[in-house]
BATORDO-123513 format. One record per residue (C-alpha): residue in three letters; x, y, z. Coordinates in steps of 0.5 Angstrom, whole numbers, padded with zeros to 4 digits, always signed. Example, Ala and Ser with C-alpha at 12.3 -4.5 7.8 and 13.67 -1.06 7.14 Angstrom:
# BATORDO-123513
ALA+0025-0009+0016 SER+0027-0002+0014 
END
This chain:
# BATORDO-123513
UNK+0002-0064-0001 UNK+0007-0059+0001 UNK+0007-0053-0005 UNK+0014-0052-0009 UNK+0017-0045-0009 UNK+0017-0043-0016 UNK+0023-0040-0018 UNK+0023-0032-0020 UNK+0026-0030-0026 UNK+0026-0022-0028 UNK+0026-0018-0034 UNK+0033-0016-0034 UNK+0031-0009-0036 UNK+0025-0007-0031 UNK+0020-0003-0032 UNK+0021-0001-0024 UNK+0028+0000-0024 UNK+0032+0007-0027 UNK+0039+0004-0030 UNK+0041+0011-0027 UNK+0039+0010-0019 UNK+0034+0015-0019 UNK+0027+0013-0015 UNK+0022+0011-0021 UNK+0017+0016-0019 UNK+0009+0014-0021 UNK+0005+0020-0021 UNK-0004+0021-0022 UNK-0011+0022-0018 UNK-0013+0016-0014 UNK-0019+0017-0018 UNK-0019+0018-0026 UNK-0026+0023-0026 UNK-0027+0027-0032 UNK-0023+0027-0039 UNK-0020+0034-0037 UNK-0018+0033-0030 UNK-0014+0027-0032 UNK-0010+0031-0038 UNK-0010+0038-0034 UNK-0007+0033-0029 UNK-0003+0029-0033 UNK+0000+0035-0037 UNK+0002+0039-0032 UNK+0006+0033-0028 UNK+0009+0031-0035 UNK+0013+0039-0034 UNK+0016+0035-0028 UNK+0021+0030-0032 UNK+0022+0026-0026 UNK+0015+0023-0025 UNK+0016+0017-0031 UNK+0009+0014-0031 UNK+0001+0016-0029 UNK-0004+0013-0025 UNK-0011+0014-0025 UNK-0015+0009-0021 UNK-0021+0007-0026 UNK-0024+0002-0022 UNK-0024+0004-0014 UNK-0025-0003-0010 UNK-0030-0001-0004 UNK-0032-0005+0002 UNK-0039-0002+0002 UNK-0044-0001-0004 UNK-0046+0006-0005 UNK-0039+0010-0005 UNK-0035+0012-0011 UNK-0033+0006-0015 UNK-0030+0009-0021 UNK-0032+0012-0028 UNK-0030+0004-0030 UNK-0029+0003-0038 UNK-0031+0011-0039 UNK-0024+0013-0037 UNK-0020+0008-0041 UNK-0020+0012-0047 UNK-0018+0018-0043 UNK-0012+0014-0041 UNK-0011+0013-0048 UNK-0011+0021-0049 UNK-0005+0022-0044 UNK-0001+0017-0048 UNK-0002+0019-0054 UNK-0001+0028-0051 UNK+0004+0027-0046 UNK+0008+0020-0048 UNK+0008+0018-0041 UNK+0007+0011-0039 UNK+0000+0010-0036 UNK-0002+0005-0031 UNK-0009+0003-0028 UNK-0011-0002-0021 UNK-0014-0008-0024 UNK-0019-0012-0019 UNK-0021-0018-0024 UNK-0020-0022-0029 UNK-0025-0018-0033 UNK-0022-0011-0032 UNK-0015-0015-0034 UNK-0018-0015-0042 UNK-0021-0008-0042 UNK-0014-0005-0040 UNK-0010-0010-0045 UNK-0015-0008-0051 UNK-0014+0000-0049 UNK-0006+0000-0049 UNK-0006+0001-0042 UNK+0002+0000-0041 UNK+0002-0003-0034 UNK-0003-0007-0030 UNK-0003-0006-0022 UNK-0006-0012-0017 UNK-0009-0008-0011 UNK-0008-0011-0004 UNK-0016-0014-0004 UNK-0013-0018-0011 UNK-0007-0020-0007 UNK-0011-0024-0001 UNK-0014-0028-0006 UNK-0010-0033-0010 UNK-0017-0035-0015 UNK-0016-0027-0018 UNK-0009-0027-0019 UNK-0009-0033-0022 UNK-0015-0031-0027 UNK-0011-0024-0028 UNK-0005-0029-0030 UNK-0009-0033-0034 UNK-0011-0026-0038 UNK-0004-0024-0038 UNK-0001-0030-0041 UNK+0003-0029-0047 UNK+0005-0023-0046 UNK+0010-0018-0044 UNK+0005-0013-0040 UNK+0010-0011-0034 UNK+0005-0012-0026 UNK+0006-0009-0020 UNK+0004-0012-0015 UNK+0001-0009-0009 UNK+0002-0012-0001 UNK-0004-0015+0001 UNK-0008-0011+0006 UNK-0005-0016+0012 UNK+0001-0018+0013 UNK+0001-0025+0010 UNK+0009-0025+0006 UNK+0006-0031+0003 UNK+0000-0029+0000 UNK+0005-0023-0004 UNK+0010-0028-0005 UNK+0005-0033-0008 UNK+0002-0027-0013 UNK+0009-0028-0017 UNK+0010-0035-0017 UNK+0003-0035-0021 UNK+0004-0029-0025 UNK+0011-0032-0026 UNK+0009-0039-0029 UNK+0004-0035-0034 UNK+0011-0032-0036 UNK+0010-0025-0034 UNK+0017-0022-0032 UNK+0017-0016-0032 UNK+0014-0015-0024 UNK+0015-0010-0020 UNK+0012-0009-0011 UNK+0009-0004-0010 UNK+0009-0003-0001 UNK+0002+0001+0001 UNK+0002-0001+0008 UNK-0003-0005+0012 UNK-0010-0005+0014 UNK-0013-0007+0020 UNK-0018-0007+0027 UNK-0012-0003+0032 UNK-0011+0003+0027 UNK-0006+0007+0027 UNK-0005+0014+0030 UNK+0000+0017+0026 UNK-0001+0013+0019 UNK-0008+0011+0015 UNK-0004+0005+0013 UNK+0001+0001+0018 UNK+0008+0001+0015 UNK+0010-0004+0018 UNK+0017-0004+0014 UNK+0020-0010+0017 UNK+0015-0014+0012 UNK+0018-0011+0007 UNK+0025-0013+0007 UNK+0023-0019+0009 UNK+0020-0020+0001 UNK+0027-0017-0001 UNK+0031-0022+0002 UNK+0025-0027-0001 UNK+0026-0024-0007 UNK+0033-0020-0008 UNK+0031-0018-0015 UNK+0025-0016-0015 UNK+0025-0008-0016 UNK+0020-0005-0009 UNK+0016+0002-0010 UNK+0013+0006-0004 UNK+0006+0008-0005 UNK+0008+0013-0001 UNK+0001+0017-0001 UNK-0003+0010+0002 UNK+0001+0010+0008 UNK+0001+0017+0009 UNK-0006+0018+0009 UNK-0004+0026+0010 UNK+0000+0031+0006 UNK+0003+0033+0013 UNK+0006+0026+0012 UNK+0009+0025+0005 UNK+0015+0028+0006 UNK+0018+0023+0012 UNK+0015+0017+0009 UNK+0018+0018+0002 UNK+0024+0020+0005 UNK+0024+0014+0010 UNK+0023+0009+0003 UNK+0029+0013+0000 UNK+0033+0011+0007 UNK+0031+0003+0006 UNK+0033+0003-0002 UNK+0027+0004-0005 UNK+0026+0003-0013 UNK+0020+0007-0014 UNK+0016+0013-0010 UNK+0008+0012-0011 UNK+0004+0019-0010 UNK-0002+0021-0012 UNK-0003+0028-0015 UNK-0010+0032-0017 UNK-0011+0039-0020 UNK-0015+0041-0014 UNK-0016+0036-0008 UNK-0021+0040-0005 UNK-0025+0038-0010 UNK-0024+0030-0010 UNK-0028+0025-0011 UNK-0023+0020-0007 UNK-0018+0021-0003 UNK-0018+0029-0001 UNK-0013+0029+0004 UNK-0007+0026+0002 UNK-0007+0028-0005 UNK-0002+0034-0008 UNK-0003+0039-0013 UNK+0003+0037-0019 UNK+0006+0043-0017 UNK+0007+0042-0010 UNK+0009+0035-0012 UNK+0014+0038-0015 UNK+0016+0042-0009 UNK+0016+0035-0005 UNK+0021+0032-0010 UNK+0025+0037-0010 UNK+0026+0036-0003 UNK+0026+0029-0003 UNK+0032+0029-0008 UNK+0036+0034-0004 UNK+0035+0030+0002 UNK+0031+0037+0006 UNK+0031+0035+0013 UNK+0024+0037+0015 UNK+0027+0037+0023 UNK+0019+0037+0027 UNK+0015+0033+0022 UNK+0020+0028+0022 UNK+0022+0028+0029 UNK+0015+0027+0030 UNK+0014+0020+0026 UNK+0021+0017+0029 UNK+0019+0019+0036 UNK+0011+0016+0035 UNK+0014+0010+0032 UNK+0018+0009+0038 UNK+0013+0011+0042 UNK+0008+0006+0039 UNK+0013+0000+0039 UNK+0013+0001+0047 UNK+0006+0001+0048 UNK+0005-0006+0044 UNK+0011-0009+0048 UNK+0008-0006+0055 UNK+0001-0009+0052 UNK+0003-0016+0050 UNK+0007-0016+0057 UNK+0001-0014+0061 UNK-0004-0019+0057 UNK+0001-0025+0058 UNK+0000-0023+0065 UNK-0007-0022+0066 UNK-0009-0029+0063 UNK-0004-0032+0067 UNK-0007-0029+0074 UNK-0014-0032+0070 UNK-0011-0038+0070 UNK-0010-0038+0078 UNK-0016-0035+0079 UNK-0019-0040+0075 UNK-0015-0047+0080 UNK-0018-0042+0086 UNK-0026-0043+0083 UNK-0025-0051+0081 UNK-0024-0052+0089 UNK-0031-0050+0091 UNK-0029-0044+0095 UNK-0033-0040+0090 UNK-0031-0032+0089 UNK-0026-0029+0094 UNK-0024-0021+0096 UNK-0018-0022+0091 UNK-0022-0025+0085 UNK-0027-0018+0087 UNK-0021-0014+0086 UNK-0018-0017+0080 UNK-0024-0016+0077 UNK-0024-0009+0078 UNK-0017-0008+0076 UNK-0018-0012+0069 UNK-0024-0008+0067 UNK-0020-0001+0069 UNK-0015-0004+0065 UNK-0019-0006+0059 UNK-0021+0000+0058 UNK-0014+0003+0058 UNK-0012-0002+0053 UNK-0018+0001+0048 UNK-0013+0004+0041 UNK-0012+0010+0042 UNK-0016+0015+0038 
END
């Protein structure tokens, strides 16, 4: 049985969209790891007028036991303290069903689904269930590979547990063939395909996820600025040196403020954006020469392959097309 698109209505006053156009700006530690280094932070981006909610990550999903996890439920309260001393919304990542009712019972305003949720239709739906009947604004985050339909499938279910006020939020994609620029690939053309999917539906840039590097926020933000985002997503700390998760792409509040800055007044920061425009172009290229050259290496093996079939076993030319593939493997290998 072929599954039927369930309609998207939104909220016609989103949390995720600023009736002003401003960029919706979300601002906090990957990580939530004291009570002071969560209001010191909170505290001073509240100085920053333009970041509208915090985020701390209290729960930290990892591939591999024995990292960091999180402080888990131990941050919640913490959380409530940046409410009642800063007024700013505040948002967690949520894995499960489980974290889902912790976050409720606490008053935390906005719930994220990462991209590990995302994959798998039996969370989200269980998250959806907890949310049922109320008004708690989700966004949801791209799933970790770039499956349009799992995304979409992520506001179909939350939709029909009446949950409209949903925003996205695009952090990338993750996979074997690494980026050399990016920690994630953008792969923006994903993106706006959901926005002709979904026309309505407000769209936020983890801008810190994709970077992977400080270096990298400004032509990234910049980049979603271009493509009409509806939000930015940073991820600032009181002292990134010192940070449990994350270190490398998270800023101080006050050099956040100075990218903001930046980013308003549209700075042209000339070599570093150079740098990604060309690297994107030069990438591109690569994967079209790899493609072609894959197509015709198993189209010589087909050949080589009808040769063999005829009994005449190896011949001077398959030993030399050996040699050639073995040298051209290895020069296929992702570059580091």
């Amino acid at each position: 049985m072929r599954a039927s698109k369930t309609p998207i209505s939104l909220a016609p006053q989103s949390s995720f969209r600023n009736a002003s156009g401003r960029p919706v700006l979300i601002a906090g530690p990957c990580s939530a790891e004291s009570e002071t280094q969560v209001l010191e932070t909170a505290k001073l981006l509240q100085n920053m007028q333009s970041v509208n909610i915090f985020k701390a990550g209290i729960w930290k999903s990892r591939t591999r036991p024995n990292s960091f996890e999180g402080v888990g439920n131990a941050g919640l309260p913490w959380l409530q303290q940046v409410k009642a001393q800063t007024g700013m919304r505040v948002a967690v990542d949520v894995s499960n069903a489980q974290q889902a009712e912790e976050a409720l019972k606490h008053g935390i305003d906005i719930l994220c689904l990462n991209g590990r949720v995302t994959v798998n239709p039996y969370s989200v739906q269980e998250i959806a269930d907890v949310l049922r009947g109320t008004t708690t604004p989700v966004l949801v985050n791209n799933p970790v590979y770039p499956d349009l339909g799992l995304w979409i499938g992520a506001y179909e279910r939350l939709q029909q547990a009446g949950l409209t006020d949903l925003g996205a939020v695009h952090r990338g994609f993750s996979g074997e063939d690494k980026e050399l620029l990016y920690r994630n690939k953008p792969k923006w053309e994903v993106m706006l395909q959901l926005r002709q999917e979904l026309p309505g539906l407000p769209i936020l840039c983890d801008t810190s996820h994709i970077a992977g590097k400080r270096s990298l926020l400004y032509p990234v933000g910049q980049r979603a600025l271009d493509l009409g985002i509806d939000g930015l997503l940073f991820e600032s700390h009181v002292n990134p040196a010192a940070a449990l998760s994350s270190q490398q792409q998270q800023l101080m509040p006050q050099e956040l403020d100075v990218l903001l800055n930046a980013l308003k007044t549209r700075v042209k920061l000339t070599e570093t954006t150079e740098l990604v425009e060309h690297l994107d172009t030069l990438r591109q290229e690569v994967e079209t020469l790899d493609k072609q050259l894959m197509e015709l290496l198993l189209h010589r093996t087909t050949v080589a392959s009808q040769i063999s079939s005829y009994g005449l076993g190896s011949t001077p030319a398959e030993d030399h097309f050996r040699k050639r593939q073995e040298q051209l493997t290895s020069l296929l290998k992702p570059v580091a």
